[in-house]
N, C-alpha and C positions, 0 to 999 in steps of 0.2 A: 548625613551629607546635606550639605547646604543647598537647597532650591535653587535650579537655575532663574535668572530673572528674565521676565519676557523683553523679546527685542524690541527695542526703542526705533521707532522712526529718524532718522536721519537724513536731511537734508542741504547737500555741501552748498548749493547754488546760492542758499538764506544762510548760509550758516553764523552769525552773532559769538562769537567765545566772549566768556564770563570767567572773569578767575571765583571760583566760589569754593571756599577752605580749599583751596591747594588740585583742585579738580577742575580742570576747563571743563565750561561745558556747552553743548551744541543750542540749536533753536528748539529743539522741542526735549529738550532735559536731557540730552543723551552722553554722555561722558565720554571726555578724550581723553584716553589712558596714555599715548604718546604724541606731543605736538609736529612730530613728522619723522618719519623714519627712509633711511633707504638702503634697496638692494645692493645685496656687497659685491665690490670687483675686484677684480685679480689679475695679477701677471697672465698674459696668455701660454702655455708652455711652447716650447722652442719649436716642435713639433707640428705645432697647431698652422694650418692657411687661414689667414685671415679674410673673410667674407662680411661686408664689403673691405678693401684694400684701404691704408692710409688716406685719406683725400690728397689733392694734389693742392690745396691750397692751403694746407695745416702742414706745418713744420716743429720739431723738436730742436727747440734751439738750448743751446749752455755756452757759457764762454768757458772753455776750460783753461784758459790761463794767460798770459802776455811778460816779453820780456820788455823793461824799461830801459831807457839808455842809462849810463853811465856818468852822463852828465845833462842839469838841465837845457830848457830851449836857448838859452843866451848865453853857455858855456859854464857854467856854474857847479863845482861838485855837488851831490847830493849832499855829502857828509866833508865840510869843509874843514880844515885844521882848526879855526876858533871854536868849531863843535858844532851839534847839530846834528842831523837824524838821516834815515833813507828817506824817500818818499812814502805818503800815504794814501798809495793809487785808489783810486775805484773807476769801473769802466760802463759803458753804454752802449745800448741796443738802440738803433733807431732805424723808424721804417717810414720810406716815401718823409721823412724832417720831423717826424713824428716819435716824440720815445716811447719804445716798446719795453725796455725794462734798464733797470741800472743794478750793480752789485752794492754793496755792504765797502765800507772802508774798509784795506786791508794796511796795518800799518807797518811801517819800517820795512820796506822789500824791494827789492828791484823784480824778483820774480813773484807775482803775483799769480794765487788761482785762484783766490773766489771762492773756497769750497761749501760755505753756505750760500752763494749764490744764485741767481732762480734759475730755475732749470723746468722746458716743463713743453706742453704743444700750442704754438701761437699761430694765429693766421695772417700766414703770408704768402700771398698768390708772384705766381712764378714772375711777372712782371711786377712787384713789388721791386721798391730801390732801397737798399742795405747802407747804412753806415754804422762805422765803430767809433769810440771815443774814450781816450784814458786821460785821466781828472788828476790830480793831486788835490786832497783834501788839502785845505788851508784856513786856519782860525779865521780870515780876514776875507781872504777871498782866492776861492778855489782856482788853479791855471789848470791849463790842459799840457799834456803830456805828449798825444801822441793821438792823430785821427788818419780818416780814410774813408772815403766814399767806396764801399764794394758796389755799388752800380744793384742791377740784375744777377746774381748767383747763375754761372755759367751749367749747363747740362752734367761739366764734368765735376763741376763742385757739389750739385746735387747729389750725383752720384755716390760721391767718395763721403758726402755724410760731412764733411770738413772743409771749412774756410781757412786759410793762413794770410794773413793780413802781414803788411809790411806798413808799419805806420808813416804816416808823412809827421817829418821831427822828431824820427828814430825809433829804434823799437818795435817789436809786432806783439802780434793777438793771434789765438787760433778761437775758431767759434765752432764750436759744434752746431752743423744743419743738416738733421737728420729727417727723415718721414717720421710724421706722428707716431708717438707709443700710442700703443693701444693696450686698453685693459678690457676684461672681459666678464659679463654681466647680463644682467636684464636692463639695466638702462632706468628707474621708475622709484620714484618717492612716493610714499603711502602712509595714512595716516588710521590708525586703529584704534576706532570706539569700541563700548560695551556691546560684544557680538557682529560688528561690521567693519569693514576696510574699505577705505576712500583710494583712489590714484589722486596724489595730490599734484606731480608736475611727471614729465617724461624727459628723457635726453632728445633733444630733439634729432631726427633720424637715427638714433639709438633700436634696440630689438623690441622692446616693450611698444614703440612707437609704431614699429615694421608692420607688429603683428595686429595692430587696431587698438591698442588701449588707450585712452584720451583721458586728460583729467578731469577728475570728477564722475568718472564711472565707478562702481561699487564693484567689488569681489565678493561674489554668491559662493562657492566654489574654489578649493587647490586643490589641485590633482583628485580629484573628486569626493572629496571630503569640504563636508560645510563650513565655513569661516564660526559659525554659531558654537561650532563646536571643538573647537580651535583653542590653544592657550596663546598668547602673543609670541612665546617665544618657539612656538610651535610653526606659526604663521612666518615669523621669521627665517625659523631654519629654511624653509621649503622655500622662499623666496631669493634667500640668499645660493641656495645650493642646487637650483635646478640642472636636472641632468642632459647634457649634448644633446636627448632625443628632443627635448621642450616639455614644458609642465603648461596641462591644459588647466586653464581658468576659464570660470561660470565668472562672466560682469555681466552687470546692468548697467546700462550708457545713459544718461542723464536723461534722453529722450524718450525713456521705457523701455526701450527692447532687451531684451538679453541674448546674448549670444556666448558661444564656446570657442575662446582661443587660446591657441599652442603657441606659448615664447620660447622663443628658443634663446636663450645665452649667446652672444657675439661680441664681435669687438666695438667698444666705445671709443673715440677721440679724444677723451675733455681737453676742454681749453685749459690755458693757466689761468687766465681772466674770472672762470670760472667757478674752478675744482683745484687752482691750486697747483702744484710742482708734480709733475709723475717723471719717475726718472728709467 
């Protein structure tokens, strides 16, 4: 059996990376076996209360679809006898004049939905001002189709999860405006040298955050088993799959101390901005 090799000093705060053959490595020689990893999240089951709640100023928004009039804004068939096509809508989110997202061109449709379209948790505080917009793609220059300032999102619209829009120059939109999804996790990105784990960032008010873990503190300790003596994909599983009770970690905080804290798994927010579509 191969020699374990003694642990290497490492220090995130100097930290220098060097690509050397195909191996990052730290300030005082110590090898970055992964450039950053992070803890996995999950559907929360249907079961589950969520602690803390949605925030009230994150919304799950999607457009799920719009119907187009039948004819253009100056009376025009879409698809006229001498030939020629449906429209090829695509529609817009905008918040306080500000665009908050757009869809993908859907071509030849009057009924459009968008289905690769972004879907996902944005921030929109209740007093935020809503507008929609459908486009017709055009080689030359794009017209509009169909808008509407929804204002404020009324209490009962919040509720119901769902916007229904009646465009001004025909046609409507429904918008899905739902509470934040929530996935559920430890919330923390970590990065694993030869024998040690760095916290490289947190979700901010995520569980990892909750419970005092800050970046750049070191993981001594999972569940009380040394990181020294850990396989990566060992350190992963136990990070990935902590159980409802919380898994206690030995860090060391940049400052020197160490302490024992218990994460517990909870729900996360992410943005789209962020992390992307959670549907």
């Amino acid at each position: 059996m191969a020699r374990r090799k003694r642990r290497a000093l490492c220090l995130p705060a100097s930290l220098k990376l060097l690509a050397a053959g195909g191996v990052l490595l730290g300030a005082g020689g110590c090898s970055l076996l992964y450039p950053e990893l992070e803890s996995r999240l999950h559907a929360p089951p249907p079961d589950q209360e969520l602690h803390p709640p949605p925030p009230e100023d994150v919304r799950w928004v999607r457009i799920v679809g719009a119907r187009v009039p039948e004819r253009t804004r100056d009376g025009r068939a879409w698809d006229p006898p001498e030939g020629g096509s449906l429209p090829d809508p695509y529609a817009r989110v905008l918040v306080n004049g500000v665009e908050l997202f757009r869809t993908a061109v859907q071509s030849d449709t009057v009924e459009p939905t968008w289905p690769d379209g972004p879907s996902g948790n944005f921030r929109i505080s209740p007093e935020d001002r809503l507008r929609v917009e459908v486009w017709e793609s055009d080689a030359l220059v794009d017209k509009p189709i169909g808008v509407r300032d929804i204002g404020r999102p009324t209490e009962a619209q919040r509720a119901t999860g769902e916007i229904q829009v009646a465009l001004e120059g025909g046609g409507s939109l429904t918008l899905a405006f739902q509470p934040a999804h929530a996935r559920i996790g430890l919330g923390l990105w970590y990065q694993v040298y030869s024998g040690s784990v760095f916290i490289s960032r947190t979700v901010e008010g995520g569980p990892a955050e909750r419970a005092g873990l800050r970046k750049g503190d070191e993981v001594l300790e999972i569940a009380g088993r040394s990181v020294r003596r850990m396989t990566v994909d060992e350190i992963r599983g136990a990070l990935d799959s902590a159980p409802r009770a919380g898994l206690v970690l030995l860090v060391k905080h940049e400052a020197g101390a160490t302490e024992r804290l218990r994460v517990h798994p909870g729900p996360i927010y992410p943005l789209f901005e962020r992390f992307g579509a959670v549907e």
